[in-house]
Backbone as ProteinMPNN parsed JSONL, in Angstrom:
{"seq_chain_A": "XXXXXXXXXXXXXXXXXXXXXXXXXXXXXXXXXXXXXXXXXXXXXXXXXXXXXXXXXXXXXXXXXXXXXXXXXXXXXXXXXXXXXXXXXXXXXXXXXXXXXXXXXXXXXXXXXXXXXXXXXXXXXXXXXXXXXXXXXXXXXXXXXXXXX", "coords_chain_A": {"N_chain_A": [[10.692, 10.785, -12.062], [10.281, 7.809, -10.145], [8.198, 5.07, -11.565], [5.648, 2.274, -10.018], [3.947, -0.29, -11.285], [0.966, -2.753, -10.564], [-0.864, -5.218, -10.955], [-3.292, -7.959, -10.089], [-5.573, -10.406, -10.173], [-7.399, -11.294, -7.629], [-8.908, -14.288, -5.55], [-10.916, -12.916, -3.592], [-12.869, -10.623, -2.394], [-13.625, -6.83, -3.845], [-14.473, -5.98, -1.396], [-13.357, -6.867, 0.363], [-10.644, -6.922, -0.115], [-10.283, -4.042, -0.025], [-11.145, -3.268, 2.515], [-8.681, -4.379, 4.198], [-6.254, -3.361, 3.024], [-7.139, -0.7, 3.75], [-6.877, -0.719, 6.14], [-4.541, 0.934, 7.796], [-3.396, 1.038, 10.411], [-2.662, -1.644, 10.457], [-0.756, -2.375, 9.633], [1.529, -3.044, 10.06], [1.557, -5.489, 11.515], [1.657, -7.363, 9.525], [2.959, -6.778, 7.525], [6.654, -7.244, 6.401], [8.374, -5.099, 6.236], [7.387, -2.754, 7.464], [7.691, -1.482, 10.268], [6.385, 0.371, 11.938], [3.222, 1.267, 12.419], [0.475, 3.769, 11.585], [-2.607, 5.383, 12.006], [-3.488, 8.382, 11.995], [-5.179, 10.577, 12.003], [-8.777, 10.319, 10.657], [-11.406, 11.33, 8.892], [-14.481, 11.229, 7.798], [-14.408, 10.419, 4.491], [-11.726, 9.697, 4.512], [-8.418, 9.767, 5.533], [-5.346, 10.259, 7.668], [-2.004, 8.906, 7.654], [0.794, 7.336, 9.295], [3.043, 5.373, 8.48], [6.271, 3.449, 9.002], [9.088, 2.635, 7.764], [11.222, -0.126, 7.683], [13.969, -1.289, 5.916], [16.539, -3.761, 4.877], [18.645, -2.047, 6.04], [17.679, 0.035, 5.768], [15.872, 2.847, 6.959], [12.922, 4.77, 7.68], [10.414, 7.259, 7.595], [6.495, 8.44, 6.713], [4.047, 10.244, 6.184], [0.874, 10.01, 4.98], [-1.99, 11.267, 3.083], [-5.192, 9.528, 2.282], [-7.496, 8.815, 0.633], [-10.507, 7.85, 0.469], [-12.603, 5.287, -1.43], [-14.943, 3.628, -1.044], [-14.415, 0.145, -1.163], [-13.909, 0.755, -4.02], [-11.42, 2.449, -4.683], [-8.409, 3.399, -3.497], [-6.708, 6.377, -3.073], [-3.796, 7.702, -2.542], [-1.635, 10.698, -1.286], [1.303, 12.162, -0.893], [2.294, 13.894, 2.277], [4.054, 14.208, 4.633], [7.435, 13.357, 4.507], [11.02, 12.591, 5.008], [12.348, 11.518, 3.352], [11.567, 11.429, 0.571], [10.515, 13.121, -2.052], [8.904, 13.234, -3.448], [5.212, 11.651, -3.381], [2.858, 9.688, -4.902], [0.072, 7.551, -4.821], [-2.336, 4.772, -5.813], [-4.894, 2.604, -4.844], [-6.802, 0.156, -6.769], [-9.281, -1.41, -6.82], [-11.085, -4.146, -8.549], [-14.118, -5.496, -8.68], [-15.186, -9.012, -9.996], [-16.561, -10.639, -9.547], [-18.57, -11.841, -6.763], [-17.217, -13.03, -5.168], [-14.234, -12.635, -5.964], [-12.119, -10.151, -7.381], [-9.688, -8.136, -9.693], [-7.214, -6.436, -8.104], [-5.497, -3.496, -8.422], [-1.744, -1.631, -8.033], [-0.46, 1.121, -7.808], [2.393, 3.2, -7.898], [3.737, 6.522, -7.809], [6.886, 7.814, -7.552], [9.396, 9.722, -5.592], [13.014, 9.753, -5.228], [14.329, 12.315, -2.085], [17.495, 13.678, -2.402], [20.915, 13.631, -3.277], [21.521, 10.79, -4.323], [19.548, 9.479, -3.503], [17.321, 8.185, -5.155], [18.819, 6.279, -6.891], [19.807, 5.103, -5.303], [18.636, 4.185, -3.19], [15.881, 4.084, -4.508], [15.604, 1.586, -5.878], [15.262, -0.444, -4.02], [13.334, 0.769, -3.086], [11.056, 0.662, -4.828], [10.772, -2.629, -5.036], [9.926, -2.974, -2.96], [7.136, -1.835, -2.921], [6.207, -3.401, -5.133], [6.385, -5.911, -4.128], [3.657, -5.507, -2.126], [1.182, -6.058, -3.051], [1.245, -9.243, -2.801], [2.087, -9.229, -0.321], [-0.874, -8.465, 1.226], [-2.587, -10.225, -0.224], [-1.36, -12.746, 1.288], [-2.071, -11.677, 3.525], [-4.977, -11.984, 3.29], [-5.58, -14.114, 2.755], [-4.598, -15.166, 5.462], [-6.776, -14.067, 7.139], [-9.159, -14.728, 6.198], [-9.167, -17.074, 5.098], [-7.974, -19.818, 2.957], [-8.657, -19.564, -0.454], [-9.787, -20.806, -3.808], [-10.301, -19.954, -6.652], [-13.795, -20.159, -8.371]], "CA_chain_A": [[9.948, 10.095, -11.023], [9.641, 6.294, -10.762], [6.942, 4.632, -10.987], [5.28, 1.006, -10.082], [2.227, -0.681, -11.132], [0.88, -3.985, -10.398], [-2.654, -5.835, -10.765], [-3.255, -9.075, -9.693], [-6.378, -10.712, -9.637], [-7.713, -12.535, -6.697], [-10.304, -14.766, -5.358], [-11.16, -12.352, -2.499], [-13.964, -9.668, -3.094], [-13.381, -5.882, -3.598], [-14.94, -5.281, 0.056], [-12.468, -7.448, 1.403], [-9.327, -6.237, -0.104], [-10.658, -2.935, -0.004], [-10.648, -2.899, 4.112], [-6.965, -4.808, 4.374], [-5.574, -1.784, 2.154], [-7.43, 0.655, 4.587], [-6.426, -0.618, 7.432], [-3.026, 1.228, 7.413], [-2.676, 1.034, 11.75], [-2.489, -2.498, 10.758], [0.184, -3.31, 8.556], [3.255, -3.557, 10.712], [1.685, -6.544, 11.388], [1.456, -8.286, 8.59], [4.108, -6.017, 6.175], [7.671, -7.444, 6.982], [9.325, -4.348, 6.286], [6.808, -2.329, 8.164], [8.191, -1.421, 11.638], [5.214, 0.636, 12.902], [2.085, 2.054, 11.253], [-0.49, 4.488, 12.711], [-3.942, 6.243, 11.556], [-3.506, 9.737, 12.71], [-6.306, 11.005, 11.43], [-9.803, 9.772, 10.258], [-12.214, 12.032, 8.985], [-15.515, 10.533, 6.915], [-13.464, 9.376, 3.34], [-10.075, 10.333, 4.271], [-7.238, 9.102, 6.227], [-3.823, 11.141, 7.303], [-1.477, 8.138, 8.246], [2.329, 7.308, 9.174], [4.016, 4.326, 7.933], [7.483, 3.077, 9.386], [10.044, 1.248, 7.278], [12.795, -0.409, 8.178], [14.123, -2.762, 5.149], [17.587, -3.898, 4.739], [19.811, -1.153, 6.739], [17.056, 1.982, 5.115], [14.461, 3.123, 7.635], [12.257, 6.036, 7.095], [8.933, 7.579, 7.858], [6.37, 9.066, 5.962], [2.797, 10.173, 6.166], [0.148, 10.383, 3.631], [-3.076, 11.745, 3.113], [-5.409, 8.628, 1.587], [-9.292, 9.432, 0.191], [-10.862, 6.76, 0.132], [-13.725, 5.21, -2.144], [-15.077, 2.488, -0.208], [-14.387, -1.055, -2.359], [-12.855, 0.774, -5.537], [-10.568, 2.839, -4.625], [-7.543, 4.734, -1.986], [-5.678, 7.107, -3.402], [-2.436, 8.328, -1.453], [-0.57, 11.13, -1.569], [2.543, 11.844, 0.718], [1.949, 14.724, 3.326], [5.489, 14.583, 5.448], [8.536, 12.302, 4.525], [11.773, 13.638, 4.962], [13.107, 10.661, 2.167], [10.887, 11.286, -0.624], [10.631, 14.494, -2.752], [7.456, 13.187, -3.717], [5.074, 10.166, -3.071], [1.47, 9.314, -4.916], [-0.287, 6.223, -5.251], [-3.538, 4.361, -6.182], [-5.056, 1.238, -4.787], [-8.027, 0.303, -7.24], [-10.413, -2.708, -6.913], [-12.136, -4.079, -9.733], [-14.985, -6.604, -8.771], [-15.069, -9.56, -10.766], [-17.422, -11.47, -8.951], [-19.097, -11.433, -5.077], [-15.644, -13.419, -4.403], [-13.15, -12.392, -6.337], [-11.41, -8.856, -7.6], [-8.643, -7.401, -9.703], [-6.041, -5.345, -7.232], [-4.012, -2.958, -8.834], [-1.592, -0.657, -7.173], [0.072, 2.311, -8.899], [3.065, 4.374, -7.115], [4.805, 7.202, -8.741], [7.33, 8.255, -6.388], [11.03, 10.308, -6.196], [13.345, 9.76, -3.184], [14.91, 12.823, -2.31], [18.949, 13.527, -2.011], [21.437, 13.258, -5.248], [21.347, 9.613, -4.593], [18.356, 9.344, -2.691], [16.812, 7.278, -6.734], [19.919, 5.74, -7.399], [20.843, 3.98, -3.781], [17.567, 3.589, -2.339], [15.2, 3.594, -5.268], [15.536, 0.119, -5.998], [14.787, -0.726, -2.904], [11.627, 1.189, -2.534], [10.022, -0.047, -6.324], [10.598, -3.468, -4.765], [8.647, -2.761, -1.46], [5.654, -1.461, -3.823], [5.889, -4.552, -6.54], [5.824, -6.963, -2.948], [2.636, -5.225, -1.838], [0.034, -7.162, -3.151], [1.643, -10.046, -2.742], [1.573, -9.342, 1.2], [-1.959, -8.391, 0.863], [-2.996, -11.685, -0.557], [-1.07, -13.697, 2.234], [-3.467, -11.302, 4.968], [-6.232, -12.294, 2.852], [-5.528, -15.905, 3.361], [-4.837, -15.371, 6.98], [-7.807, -13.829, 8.066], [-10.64, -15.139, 5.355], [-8.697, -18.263, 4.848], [-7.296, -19.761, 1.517], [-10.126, -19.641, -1.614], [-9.482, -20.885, -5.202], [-11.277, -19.244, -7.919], [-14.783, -21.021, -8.725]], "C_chain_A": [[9.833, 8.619, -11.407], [8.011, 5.759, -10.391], [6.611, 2.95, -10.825], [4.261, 0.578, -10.23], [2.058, -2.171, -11.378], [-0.643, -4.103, -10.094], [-2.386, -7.386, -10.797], [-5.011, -9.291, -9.564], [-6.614, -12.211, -8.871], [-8.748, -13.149, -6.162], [-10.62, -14.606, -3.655], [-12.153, -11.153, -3.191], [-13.191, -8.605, -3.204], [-13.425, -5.324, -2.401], [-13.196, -5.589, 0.907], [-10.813, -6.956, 1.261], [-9.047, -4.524, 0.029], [-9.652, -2.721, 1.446], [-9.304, -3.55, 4.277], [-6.192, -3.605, 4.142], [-5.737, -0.051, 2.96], [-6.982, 0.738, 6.194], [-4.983, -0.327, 7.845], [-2.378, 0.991, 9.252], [-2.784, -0.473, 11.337], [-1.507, -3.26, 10.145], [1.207, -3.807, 8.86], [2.692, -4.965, 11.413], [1.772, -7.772, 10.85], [2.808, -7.986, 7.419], [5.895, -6.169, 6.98], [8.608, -5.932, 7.057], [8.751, -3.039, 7.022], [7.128, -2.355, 10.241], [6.896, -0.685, 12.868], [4.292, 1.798, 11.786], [1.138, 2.512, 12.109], [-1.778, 5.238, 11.903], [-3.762, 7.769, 12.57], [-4.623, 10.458, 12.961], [-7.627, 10.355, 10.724], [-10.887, 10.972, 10.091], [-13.308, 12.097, 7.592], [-14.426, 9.773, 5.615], [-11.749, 9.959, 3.228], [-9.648, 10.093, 5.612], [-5.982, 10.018, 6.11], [-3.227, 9.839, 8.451], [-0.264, 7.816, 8.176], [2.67, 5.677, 8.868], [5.676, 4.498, 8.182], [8.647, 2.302, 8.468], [10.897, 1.261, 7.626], [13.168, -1.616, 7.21], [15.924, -2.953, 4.683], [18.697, -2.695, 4.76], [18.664, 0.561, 6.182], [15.922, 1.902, 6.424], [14.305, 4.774, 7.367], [10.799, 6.007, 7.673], [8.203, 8.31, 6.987], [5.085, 8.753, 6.081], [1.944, 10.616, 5.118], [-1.301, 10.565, 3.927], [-4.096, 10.615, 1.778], [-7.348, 8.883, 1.95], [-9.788, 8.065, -0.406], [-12.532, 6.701, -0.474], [-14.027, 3.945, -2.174], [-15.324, 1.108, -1.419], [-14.111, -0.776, -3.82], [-12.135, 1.519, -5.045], [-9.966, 3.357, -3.252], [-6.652, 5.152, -3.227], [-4.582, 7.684, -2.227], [-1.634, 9.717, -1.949], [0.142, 11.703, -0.236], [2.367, 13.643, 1.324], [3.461, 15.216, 3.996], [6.308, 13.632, 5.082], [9.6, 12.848, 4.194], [12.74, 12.615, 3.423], [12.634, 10.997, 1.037], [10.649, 12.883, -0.665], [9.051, 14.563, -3.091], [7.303, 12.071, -3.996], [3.424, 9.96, -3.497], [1.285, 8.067, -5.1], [-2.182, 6.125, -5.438], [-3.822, 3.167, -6.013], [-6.237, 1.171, -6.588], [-8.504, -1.208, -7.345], [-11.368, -2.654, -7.74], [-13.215, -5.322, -9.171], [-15.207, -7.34, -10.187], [-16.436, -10.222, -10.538], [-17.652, -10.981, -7.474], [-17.862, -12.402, -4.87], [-14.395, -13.296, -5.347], [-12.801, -10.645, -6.999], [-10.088, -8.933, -8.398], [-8.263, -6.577, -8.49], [-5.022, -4.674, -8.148], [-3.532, -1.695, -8.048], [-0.628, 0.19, -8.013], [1.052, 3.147, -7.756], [3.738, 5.276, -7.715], [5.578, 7.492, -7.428], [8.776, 8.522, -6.32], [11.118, 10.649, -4.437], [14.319, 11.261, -3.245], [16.896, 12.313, -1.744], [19.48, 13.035, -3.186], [21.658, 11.56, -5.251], [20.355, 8.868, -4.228], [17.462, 8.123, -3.912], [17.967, 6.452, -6.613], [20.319, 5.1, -6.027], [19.354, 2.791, -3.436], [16.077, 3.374, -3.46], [14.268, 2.448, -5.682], [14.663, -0.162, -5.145], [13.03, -0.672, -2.693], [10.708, 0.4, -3.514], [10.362, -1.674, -5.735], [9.814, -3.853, -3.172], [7.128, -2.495, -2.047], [5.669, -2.792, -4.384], [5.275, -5.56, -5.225], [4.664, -6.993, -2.375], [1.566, -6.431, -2.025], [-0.101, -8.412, -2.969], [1.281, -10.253, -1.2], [0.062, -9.283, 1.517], [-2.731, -9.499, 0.999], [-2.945, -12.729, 0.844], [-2.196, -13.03, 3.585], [-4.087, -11.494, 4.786], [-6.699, -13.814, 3.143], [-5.48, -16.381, 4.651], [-5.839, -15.369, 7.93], [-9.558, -14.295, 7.38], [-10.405, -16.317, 5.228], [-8.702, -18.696, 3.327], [-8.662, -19.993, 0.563], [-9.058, -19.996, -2.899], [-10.504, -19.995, -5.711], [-12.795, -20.76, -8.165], [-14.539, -21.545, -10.157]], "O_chain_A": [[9.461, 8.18, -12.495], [7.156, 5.927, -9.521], [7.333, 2.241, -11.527], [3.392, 0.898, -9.419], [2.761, -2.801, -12.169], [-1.383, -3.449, -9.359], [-1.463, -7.932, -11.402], [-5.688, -8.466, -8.95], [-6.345, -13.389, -9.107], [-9.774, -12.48, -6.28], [-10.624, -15.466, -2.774], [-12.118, -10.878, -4.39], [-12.03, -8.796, -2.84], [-12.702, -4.372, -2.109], [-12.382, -4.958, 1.581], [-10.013, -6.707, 2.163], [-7.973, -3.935, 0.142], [-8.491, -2.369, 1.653], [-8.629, -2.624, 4.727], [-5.585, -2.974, 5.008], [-5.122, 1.014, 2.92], [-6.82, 1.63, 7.026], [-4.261, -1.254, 8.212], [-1.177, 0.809, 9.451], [-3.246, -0.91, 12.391], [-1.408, -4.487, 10.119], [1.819, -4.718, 8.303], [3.606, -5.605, 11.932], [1.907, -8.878, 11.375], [3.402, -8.801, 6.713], [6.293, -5.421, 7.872], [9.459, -5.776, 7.933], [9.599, -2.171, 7.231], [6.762, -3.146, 11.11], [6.606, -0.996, 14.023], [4.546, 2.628, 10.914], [0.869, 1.957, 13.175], [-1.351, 5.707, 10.848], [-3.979, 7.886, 13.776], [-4.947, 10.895, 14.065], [-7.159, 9.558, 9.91], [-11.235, 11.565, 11.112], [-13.093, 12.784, 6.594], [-13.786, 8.743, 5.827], [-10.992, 10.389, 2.358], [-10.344, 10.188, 6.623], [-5.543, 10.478, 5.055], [-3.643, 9.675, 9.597], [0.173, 7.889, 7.028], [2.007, 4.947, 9.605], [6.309, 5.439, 7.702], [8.908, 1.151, 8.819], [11.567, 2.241, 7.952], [12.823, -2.762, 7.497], [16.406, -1.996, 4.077], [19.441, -2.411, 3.821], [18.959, 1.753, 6.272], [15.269, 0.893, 6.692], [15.106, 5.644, 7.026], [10.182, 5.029, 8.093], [8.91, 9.009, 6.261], [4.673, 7.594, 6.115], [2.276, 11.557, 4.397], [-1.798, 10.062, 4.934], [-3.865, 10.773, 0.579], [-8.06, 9.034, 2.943], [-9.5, 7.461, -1.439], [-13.426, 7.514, -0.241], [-13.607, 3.152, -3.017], [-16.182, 1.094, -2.301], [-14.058, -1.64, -4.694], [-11.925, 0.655, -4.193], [-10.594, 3.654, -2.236], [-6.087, 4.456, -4.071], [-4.912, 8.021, -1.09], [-1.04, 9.689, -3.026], [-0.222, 11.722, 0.94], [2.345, 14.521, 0.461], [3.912, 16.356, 3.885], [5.762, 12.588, 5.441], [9.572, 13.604, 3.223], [13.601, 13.121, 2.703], [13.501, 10.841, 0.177], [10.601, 13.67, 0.281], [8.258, 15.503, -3.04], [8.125, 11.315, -4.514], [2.629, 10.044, -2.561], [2.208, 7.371, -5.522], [-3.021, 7.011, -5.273], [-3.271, 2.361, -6.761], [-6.298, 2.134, -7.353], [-7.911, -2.03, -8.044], [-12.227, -1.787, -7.899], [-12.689, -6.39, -9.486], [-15.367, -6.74, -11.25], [-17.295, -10.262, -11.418], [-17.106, -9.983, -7.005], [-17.646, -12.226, -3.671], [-13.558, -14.191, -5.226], [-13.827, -9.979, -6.863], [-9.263, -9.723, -7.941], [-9.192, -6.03, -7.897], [-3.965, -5.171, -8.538], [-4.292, -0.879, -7.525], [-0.067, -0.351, -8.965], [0.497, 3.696, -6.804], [4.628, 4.745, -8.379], [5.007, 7.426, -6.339], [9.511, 7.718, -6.892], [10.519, 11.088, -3.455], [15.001, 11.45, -4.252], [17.383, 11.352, -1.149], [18.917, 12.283, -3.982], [21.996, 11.088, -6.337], [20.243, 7.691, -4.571], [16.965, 7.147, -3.35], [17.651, 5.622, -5.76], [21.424, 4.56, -5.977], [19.11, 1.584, -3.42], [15.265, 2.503, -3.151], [13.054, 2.286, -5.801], [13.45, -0.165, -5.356], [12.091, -1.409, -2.392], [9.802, -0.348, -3.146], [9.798, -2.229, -6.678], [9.347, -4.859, -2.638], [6.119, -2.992, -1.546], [4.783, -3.439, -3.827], [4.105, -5.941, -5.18], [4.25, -8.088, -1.993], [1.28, -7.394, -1.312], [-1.219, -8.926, -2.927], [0.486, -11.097, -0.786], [-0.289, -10.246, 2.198], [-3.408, -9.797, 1.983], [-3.896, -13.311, 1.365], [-2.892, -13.698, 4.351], [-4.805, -11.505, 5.786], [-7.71, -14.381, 3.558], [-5.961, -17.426, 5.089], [-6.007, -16.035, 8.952], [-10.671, -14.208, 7.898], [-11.436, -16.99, 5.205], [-9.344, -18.036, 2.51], [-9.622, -20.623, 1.007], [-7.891, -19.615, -2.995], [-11.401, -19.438, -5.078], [-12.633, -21.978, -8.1], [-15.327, -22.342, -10.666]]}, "name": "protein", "num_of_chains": 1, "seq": "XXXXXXXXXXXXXXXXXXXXXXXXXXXXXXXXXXXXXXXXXXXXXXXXXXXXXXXXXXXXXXXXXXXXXXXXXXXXXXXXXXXXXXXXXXXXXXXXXXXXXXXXXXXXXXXXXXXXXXXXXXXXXXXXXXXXXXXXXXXXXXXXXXXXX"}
């Protein structure tokens, strides 16, 4: 299984990157490789939601079941995807301060098909590493840009 993990800290709170991260019907607008994203489900700390990709000639679908722990954590794990053999992840928000946060995001994840790792792999562990990165830029869009104090 591969896996990806990435922390970044930023000068945005836990609340705030929290809800970005939860808002999964909202990412195809902000996530370039995101073609269409949906909340299926909502029910008190848990989320069953589809995610679209479409990134350089690969598209795919794939829904996950995400438990959430409002301003530290989402956990994910994958529910239906006919690409992946298997798909977990882990947001986790560390408060640093009332404006700023660690973000780290954790994916283990195995594509299926005997090349299914080996073609498309790549691909995917560089859609995870970009994450937070996109993140950040929605953070700047909709809170507007902050330095660190």
């Amino acid at each position: 299984m591969a896996q990806v993990q990435r922390s970044l800290i930023v000068p945005y709170s836990a609340h705030e990157m929290f809800a970005l991260a939860g808002e999964v019907d909202r990412y195809h607008e902000f996530l370039p490789w995101c073609s269409a994203s949906e909340i299926l489900e909502s029910i008190e700390d848990a989320l069953l939601a589809r995610v679209d990709i479409s990134y350089k000639g690969w598209s795919t679908s794939f829904t996950t079941r995400n438990r959430m722990d409002p301003d530290v954590r989402i956990g994910m794990t994958l529910e239906e995807g006919a690409a992946f053999d298997a798909l977990e992840g882990i947001w986790r928000f560390k408060a640093l301060d009332a404006l700023a946060c660690e973000v780290t995001l954790e994916v283990d994840f195995s594509l299926s098909g005997p090349l299914g790792n080996k073609m498309l792999g790549p691909i995917f562990s560089r859609i995870c590493a970009e994450l937070i990165d996109a993140f950040v830029d929605r953070a700047k869009a909709l809170y507007g840009e902050r330095e660190f104090a």
